[in-house]
Backbone as a chain_set.jsonl record, in Angstrom:
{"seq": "XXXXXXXXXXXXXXXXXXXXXXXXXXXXXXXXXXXXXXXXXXXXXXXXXXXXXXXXXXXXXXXXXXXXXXXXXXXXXXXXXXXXXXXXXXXXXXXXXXXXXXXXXXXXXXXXXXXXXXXXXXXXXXXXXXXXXXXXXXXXXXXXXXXXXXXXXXXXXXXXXXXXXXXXXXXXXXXXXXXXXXXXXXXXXXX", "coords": {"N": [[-63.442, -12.47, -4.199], [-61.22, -14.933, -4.135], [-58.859, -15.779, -5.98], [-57.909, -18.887, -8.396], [-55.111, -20.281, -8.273], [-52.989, -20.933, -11.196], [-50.786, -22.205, -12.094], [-48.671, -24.966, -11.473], [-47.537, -25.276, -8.478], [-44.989, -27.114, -7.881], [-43.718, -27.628, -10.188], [-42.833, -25.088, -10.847], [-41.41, -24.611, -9.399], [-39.269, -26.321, -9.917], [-38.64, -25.8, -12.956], [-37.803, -23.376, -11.835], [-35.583, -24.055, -10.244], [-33.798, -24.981, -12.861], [-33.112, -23.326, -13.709], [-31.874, -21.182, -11.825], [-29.495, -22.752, -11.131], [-28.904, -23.005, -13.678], [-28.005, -20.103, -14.719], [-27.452, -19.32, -12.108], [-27.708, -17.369, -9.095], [-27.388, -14.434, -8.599], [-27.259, -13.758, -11.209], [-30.398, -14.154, -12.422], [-32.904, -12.644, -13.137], [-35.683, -11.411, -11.72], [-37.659, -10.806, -13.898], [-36.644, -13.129, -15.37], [-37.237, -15.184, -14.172], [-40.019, -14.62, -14.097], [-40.626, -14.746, -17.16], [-39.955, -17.759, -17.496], [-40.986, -19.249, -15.714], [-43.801, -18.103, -16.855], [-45.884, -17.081, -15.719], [-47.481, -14.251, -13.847], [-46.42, -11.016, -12.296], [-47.858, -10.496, -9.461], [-48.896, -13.392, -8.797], [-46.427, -14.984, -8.5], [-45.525, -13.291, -6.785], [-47.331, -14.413, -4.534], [-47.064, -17.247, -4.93], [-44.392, -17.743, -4.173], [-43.691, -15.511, -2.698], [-40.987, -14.041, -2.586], [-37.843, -13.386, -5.105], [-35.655, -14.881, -3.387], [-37.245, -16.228, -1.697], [-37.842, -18.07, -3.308], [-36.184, -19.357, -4.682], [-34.343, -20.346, -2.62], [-36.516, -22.49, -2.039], [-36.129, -23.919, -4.492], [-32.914, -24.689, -4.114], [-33.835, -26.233, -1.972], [-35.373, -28.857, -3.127], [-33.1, -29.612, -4.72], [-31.739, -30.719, -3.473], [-32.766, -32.331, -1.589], [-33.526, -33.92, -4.208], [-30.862, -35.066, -4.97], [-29.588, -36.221, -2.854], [-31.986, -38.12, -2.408], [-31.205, -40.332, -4.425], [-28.411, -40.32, -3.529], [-29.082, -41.636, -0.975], [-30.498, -43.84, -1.602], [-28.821, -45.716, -3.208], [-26.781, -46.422, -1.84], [-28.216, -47.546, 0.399], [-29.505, -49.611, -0.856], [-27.157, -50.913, -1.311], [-24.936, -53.714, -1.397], [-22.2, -54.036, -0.885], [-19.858, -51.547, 0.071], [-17.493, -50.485, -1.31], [-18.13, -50.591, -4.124], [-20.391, -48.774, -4.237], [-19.785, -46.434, -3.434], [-18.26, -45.998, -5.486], [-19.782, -46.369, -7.402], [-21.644, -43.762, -7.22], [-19.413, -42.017, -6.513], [-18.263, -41.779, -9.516], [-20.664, -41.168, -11.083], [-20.914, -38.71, -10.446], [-18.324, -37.549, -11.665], [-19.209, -38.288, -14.506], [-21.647, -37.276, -14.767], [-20.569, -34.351, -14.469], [-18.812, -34.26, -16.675], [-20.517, -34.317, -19.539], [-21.826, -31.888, -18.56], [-20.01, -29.39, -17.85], [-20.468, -26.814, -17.03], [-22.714, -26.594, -15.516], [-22.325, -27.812, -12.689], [-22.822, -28.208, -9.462], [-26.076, -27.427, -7.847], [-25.645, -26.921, -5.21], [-23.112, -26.569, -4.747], [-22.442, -24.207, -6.087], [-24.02, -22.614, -4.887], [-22.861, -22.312, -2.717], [-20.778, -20.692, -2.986], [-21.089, -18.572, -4.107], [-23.439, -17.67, -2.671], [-22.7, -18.193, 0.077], [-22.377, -16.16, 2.024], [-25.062, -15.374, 2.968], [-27.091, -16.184, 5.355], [-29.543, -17.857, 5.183], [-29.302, -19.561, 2.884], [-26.425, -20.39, 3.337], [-27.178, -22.03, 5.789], [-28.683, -24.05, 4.561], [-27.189, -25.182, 2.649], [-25.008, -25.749, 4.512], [-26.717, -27.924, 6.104], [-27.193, -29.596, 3.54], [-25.085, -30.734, 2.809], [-24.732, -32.214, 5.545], [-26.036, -33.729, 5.773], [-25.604, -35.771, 3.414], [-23.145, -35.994, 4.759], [-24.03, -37.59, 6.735], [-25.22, -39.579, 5.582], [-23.989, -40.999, 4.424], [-21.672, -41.961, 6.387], [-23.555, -43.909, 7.534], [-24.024, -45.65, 5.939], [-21.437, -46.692, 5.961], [-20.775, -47.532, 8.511], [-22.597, -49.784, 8.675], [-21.025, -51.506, 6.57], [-18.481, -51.109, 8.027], [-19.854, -52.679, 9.995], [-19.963, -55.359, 8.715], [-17.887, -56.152, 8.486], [-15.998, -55.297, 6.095], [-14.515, -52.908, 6.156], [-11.733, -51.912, 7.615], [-10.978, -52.209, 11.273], [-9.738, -50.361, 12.33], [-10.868, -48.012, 11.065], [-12.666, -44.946, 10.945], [-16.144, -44.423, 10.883], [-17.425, -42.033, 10.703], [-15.299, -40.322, 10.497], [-14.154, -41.167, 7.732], [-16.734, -40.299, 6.003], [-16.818, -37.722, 6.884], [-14.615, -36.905, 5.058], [-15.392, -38.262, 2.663], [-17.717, -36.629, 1.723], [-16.631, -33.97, 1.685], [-14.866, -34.247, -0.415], [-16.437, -34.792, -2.568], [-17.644, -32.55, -3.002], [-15.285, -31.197, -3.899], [-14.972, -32.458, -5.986], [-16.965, -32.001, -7.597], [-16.356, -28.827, -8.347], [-13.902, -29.51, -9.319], [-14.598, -30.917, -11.208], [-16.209, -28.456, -13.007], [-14.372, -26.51, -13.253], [-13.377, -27.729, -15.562], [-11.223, -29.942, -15.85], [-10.814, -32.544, -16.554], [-11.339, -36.013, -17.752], [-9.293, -37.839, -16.7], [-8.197, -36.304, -14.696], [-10.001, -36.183, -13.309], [-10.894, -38.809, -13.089], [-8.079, -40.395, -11.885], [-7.651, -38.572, -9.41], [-10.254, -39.883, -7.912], [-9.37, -42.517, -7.936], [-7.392, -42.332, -5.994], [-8.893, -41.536, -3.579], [-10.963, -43.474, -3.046], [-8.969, -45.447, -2.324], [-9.128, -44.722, 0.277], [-10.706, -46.217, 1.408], [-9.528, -48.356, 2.056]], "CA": [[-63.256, -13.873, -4.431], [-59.857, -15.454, -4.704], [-58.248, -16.321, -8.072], [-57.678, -19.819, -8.647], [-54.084, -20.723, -9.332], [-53.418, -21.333, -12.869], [-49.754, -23.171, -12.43], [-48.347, -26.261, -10.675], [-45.788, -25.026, -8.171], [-43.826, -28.01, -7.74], [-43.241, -27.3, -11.766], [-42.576, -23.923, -11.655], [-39.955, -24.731, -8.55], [-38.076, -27.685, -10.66], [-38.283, -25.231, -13.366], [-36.864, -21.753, -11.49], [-34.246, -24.53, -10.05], [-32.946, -24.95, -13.662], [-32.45, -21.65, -14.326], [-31.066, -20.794, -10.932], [-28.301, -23.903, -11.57], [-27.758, -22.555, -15.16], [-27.42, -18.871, -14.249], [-26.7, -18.303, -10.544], [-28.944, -16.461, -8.332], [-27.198, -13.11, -8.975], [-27.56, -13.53, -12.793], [-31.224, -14.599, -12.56], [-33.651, -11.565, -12.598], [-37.73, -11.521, -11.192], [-37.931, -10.551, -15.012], [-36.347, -14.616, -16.1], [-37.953, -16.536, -13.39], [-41.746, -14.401, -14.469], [-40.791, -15.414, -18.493], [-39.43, -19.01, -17.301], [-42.243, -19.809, -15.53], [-44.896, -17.761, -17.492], [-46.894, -15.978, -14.607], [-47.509, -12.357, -13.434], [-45.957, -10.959, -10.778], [-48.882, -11.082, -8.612], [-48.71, -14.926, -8.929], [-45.328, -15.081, -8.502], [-44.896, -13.333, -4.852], [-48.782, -15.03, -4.228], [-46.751, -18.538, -4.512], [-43.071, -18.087, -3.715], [-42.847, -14.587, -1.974], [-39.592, -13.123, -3.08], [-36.853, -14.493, -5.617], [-34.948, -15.134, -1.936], [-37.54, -17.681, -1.188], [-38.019, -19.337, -4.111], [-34.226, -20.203, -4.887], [-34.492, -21.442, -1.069], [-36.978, -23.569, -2.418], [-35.527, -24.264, -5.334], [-31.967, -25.536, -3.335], [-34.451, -27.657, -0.917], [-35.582, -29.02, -3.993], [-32.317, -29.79, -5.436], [-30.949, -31.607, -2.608], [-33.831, -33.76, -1.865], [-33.547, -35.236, -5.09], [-29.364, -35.59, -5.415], [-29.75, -36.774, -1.39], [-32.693, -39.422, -2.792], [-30.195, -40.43, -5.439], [-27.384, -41.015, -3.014], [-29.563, -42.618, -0.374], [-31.141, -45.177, -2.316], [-27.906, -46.395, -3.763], [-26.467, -46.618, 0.078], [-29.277, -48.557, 1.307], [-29.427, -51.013, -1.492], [-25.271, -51.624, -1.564], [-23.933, -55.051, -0.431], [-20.972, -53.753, -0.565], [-19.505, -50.383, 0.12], [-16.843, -49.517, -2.343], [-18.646, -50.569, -5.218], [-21.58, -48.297, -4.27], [-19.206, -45.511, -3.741], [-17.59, -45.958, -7.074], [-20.955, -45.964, -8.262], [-21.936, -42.134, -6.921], [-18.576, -40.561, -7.796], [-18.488, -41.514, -10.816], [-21.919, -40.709, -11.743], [-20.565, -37.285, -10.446], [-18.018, -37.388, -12.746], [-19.589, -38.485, -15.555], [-22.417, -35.612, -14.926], [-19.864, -33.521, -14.937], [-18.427, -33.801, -17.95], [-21.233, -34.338, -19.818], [-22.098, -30.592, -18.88], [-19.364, -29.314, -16.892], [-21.065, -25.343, -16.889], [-23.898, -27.005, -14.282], [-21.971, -28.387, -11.572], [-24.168, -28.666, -8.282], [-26.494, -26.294, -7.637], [-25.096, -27.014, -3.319], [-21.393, -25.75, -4.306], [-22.692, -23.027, -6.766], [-24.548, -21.487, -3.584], [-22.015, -21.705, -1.306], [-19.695, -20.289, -3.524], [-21.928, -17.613, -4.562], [-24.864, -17.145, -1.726], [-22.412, -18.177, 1.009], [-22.367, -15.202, 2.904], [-26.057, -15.009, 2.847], [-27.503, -16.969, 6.223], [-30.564, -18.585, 4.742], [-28.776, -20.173, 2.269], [-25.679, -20.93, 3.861], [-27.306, -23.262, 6.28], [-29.171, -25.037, 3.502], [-25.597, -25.706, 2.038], [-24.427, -26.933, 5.654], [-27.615, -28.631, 6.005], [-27.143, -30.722, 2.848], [-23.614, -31.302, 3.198], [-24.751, -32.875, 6.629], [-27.038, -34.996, 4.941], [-24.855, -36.355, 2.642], [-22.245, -37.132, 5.364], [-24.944, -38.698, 7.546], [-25.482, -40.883, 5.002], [-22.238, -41.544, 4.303], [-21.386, -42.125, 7.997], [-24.53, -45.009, 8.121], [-23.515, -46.747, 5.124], [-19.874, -47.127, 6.191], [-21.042, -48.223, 9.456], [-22.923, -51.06, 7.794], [-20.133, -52.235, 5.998], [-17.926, -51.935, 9.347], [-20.176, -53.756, 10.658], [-19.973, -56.529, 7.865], [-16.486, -56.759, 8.034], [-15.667, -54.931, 4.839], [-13.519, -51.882, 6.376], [-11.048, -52.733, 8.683], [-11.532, -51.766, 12.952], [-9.064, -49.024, 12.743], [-11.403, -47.389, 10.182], [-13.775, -44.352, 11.603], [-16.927, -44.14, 9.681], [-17.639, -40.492, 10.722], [-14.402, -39.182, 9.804], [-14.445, -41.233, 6.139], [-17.945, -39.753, 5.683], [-16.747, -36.52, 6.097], [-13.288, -37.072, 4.308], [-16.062, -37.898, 0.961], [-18.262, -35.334, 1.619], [-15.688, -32.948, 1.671], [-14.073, -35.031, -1.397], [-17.459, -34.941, -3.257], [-17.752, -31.178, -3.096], [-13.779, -30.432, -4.846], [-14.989, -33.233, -7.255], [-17.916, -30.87, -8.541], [-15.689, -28.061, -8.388], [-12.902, -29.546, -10.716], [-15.442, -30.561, -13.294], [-16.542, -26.806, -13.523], [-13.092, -26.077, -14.137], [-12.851, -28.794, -17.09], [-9.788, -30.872, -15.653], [-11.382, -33.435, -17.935], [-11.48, -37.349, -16.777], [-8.331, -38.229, -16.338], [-7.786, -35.787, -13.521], [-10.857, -36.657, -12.236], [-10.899, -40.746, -12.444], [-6.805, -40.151, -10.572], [-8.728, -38.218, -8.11], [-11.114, -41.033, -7.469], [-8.718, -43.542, -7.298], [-6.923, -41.87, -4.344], [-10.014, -41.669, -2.674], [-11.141, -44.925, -2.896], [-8.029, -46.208, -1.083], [-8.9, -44.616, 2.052], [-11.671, -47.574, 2.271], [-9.199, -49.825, 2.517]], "C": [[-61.802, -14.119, -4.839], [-60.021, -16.377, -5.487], [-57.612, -17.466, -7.929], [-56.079, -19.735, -9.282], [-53.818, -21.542, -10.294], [-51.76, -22.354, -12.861], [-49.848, -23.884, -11.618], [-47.318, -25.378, -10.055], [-45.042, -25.912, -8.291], [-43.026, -27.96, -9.01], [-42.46, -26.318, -11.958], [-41.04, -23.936, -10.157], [-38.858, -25.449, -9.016], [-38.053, -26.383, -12.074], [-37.125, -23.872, -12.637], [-34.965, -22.842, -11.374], [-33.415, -24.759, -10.914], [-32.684, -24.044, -13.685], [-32.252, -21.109, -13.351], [-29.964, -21.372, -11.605], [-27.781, -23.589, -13.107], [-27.35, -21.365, -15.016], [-26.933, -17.972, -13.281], [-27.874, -17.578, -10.147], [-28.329, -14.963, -9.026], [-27.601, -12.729, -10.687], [-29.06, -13.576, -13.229], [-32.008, -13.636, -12.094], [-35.364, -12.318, -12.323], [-38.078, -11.974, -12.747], [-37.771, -12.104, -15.797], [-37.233, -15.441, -15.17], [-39.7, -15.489, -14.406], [-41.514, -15.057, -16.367], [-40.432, -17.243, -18.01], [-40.621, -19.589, -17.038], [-43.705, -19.526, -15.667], [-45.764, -17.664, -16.371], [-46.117, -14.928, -14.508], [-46.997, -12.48, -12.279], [-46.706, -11.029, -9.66], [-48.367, -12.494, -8.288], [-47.509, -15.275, -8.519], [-45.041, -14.828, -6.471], [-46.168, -13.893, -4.218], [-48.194, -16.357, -3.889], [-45.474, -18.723, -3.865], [-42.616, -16.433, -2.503], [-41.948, -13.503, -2.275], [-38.826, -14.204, -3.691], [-36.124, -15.156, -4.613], [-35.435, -16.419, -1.997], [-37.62, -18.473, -1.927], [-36.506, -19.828, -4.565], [-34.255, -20.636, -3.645], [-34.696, -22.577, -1.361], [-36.819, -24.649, -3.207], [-34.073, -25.202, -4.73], [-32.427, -26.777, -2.455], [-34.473, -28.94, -1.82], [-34.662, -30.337, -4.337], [-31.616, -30.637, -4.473], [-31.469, -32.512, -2.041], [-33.513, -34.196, -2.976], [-32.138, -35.248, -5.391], [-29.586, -36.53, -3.473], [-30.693, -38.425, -1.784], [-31.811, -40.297, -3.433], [-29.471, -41.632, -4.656], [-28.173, -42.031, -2.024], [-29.853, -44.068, -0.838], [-29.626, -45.804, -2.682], [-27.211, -46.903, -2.466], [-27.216, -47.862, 0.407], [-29.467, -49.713, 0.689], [-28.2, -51.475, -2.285], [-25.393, -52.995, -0.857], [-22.942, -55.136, -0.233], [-20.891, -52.305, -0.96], [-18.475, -49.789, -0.804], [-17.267, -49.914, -3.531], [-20.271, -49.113, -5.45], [-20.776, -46.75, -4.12], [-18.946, -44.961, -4.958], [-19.092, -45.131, -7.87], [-21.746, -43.917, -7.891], [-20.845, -41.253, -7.226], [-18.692, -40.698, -9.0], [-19.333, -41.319, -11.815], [-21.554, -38.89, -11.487], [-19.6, -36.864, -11.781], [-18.208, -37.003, -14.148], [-20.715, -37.272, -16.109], [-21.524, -34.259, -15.279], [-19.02, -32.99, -16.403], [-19.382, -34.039, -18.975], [-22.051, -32.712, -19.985], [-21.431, -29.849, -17.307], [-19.783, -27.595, -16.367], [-21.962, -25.51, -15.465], [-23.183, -26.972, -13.089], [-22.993, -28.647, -10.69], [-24.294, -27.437, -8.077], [-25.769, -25.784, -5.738], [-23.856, -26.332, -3.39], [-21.703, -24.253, -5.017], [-23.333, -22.238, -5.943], [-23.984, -21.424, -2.535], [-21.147, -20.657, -1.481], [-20.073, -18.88, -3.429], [-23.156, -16.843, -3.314], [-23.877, -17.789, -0.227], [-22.449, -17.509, 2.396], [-23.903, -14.924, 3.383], [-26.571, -15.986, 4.117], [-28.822, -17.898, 5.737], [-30.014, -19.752, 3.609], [-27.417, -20.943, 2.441], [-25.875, -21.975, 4.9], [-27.953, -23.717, 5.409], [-28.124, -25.792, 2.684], [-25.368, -26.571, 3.029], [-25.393, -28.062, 5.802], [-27.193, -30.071, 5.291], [-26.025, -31.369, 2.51], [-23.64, -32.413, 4.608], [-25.291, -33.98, 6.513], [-26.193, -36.256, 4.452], [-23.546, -37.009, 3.477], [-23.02, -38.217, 6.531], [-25.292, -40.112, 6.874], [-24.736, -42.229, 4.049], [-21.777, -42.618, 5.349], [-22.612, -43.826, 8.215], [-24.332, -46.345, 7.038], [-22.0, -47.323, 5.422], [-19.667, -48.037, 7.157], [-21.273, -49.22, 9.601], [-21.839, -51.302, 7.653], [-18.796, -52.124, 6.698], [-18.219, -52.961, 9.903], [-20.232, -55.714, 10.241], [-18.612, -56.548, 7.489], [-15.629, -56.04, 6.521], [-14.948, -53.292, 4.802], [-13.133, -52.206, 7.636], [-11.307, -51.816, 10.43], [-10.852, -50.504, 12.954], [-10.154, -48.114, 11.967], [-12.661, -46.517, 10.865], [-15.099, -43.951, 10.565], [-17.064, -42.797, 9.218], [-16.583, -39.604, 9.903], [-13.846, -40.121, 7.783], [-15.462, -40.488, 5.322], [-17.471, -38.083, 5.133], [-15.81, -35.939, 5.069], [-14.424, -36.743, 2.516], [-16.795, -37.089, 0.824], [-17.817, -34.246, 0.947], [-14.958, -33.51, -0.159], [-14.945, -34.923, -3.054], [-17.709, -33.489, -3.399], [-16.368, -30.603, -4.212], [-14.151, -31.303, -5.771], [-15.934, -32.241, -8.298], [-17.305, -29.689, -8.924], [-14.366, -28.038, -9.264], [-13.794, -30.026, -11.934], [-16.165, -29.189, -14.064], [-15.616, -26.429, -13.978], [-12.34, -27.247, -15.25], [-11.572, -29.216, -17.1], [-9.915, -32.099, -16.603], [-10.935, -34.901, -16.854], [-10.556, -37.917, -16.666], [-8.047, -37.698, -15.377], [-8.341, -36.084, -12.514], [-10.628, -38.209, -11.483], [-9.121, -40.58, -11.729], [-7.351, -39.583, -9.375], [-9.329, -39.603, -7.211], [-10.303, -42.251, -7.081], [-8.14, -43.838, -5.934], [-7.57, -42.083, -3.492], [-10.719, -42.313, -2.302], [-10.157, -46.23, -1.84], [-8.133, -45.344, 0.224], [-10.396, -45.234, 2.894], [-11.141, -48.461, 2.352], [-8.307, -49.992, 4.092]], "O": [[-61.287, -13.538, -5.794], [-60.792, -17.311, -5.704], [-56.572, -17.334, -7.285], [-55.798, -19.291, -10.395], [-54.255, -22.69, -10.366], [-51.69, -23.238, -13.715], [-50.818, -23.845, -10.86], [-46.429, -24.815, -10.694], [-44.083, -25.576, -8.987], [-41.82, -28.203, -8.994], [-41.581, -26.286, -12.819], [-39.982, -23.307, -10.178], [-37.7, -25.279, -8.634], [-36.894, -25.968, -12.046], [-35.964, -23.615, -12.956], [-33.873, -22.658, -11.91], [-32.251, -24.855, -10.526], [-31.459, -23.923, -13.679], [-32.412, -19.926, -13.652], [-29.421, -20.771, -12.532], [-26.676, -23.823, -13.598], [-26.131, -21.29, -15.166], [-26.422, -16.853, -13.248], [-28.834, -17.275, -10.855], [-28.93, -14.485, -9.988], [-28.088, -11.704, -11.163], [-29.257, -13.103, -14.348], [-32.069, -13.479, -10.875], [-35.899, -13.372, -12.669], [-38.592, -13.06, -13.014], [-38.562, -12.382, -16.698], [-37.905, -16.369, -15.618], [-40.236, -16.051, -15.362], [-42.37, -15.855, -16.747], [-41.178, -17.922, -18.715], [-41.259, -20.286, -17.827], [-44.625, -20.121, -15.106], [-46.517, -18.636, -16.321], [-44.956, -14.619, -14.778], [-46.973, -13.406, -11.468], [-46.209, -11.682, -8.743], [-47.423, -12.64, -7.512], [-47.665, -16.343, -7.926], [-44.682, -15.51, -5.512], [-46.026, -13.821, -2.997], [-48.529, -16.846, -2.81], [-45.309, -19.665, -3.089], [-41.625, -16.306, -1.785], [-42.179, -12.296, -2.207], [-38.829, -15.386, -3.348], [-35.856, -16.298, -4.989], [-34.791, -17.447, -2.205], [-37.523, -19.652, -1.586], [-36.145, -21.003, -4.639], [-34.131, -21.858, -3.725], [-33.936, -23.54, -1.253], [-37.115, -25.826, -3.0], [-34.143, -26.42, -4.892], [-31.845, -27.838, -2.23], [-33.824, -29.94, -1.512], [-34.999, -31.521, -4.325], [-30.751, -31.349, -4.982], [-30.855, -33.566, -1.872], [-33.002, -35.299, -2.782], [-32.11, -35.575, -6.577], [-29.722, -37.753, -3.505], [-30.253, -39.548, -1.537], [-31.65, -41.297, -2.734], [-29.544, -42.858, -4.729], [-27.962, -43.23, -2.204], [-29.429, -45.141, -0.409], [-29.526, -46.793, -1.957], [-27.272, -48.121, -2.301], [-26.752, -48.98, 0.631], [-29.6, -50.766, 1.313], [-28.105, -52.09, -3.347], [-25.974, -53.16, 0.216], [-22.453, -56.034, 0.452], [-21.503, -51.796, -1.899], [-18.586, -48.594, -1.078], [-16.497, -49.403, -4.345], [-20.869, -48.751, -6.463], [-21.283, -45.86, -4.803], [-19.25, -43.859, -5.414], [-19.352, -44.089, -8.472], [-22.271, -43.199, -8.743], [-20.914, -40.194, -7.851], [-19.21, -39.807, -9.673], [-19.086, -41.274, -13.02], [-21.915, -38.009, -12.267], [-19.947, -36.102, -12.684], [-17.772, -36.059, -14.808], [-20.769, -36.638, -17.162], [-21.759, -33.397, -16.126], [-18.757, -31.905, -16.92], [-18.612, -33.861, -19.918], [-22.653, -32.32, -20.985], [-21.951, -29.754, -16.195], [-19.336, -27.229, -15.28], [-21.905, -24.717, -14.525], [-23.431, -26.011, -12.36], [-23.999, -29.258, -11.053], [-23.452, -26.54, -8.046], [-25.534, -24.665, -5.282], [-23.431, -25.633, -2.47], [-21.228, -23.236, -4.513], [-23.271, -21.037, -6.204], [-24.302, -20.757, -1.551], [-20.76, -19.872, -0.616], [-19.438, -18.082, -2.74], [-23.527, -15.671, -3.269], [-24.636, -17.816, 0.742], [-22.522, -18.033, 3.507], [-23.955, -14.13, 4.323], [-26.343, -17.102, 3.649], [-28.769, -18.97, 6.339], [-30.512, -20.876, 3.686], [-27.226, -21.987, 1.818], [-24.982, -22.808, 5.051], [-27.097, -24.601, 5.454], [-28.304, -26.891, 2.16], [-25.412, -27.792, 2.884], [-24.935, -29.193, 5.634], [-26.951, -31.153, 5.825], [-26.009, -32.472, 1.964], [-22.777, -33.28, 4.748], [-25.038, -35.04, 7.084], [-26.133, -37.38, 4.95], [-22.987, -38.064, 3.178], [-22.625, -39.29, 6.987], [-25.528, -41.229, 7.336], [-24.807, -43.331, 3.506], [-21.576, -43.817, 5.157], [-22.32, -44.69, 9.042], [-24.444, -47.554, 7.239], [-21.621, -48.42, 5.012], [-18.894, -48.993, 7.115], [-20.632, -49.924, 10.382], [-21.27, -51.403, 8.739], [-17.889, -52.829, 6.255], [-17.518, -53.902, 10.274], [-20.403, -56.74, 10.901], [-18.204, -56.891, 6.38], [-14.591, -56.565, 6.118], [-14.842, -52.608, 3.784], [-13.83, -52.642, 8.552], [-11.895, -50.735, 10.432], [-11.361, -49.565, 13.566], [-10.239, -47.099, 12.658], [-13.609, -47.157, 11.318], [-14.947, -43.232, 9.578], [-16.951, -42.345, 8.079], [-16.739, -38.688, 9.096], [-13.273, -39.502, 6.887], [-15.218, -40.086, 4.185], [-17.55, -37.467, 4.07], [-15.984, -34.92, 4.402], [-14.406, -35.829, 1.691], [-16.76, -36.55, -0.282], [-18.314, -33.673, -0.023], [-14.639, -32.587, -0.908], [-14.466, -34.948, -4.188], [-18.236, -33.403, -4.508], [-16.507, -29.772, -5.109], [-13.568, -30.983, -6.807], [-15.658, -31.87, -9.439], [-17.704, -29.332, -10.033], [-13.842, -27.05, -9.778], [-13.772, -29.707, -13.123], [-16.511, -29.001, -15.23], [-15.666, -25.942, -15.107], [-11.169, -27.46, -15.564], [-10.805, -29.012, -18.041], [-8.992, -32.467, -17.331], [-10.446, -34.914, -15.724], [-10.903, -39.07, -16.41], [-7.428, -38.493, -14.67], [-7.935, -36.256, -11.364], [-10.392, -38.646, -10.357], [-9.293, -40.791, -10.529], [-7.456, -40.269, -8.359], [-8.907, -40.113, -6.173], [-10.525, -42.9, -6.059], [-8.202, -44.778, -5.142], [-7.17, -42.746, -2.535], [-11.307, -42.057, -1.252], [-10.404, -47.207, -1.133], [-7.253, -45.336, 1.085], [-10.935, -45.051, 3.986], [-11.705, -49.513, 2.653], [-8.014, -51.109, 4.519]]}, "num_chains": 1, "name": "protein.A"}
């Protein structure tokens, strides 16, 4: 007779994903995810497999809900550089707030880059994020509010790309003055 599982995964995946994002995959033994999320090892490769897959899962995870985040704020802009403003500088502000975290998306490229399973889950959600970049910009081409010379695609990926070194200087504690100068720059290439 099979044994009734005794946890929630979706719990014990939003859990592992903290403690990937606070310690890195390499730092993060079988031994922290089985105390973290209090099951046996049985249970453990019974729901996720191998630590491999569950930090997979864990990154899917993690980029569905920063991706929800950005979407929603996109879709209910009326205007485009206010809704920008509003996502870097919630980056920002995350950032310094606890600049050790950064994003779990640059901390696995950085780190699990080389690794193919994880490296397209990086490109993946980098693609995401300029897709949805790219559809909001479009909009607000289309409403007159970035001028004709202006390509959405290549702004999209300009912040993408822009939004990745932003997480990457708040790990290295440039502190908010380096950042908000940053942002400013980057803001004038919606006009």
């Amino acid at each position: 007779m099979a044994r009734i599982r005794e946890f929630d995964v979706d719990q014990a995946v939003d859990r592992a994903m903290d403690l990937f994002w606070r310690r890195g995959y390499a730092e993060t033994s079988l031994q922290d995810l089985l105390k973290e999320l209090s099951i046996g090892s049985g249970s453990f490769y019974a729901a996720f497999g191998s630590k491999e897959q569950l930090y997979l899962r864990a990154l899917d995870r993690y980029s569905a809900l920063q991706a929800d985040d950005l979407v929603k704020i996109l879709e209910q802009a009326t205007e485009i550089r206010p809704a920008v403003r509003q996502i870097l500088g919630a980056m920002i502000e995350a950032d310094l707030a606890d600049p050790t975290r950064g994003c779990l998306v640059v901390n696995t490229a950085t780190e699990c880059g080389n690794q193919p399973p994880a490296a397209e889950r990086v490109a993946a959600a980098m693609r995401h994020v300029e897709s949805s970049l790219a559809g909001a910009l479009e909009r607000a081409k289309s409403r007159g509010e970035l001028s004709a010379d202006k390509n959405p695609v290549e702004l999209a990926r300009f912040l993408t790309t822009f939004v990745q070194g932003l997480r990457v200087v708040g790990q290295a504690r440039l502190g908010r003055t380096f950042t908000e100068d940053a942002l400013t720059v980057a803001m004038r290439a919606l006009d």
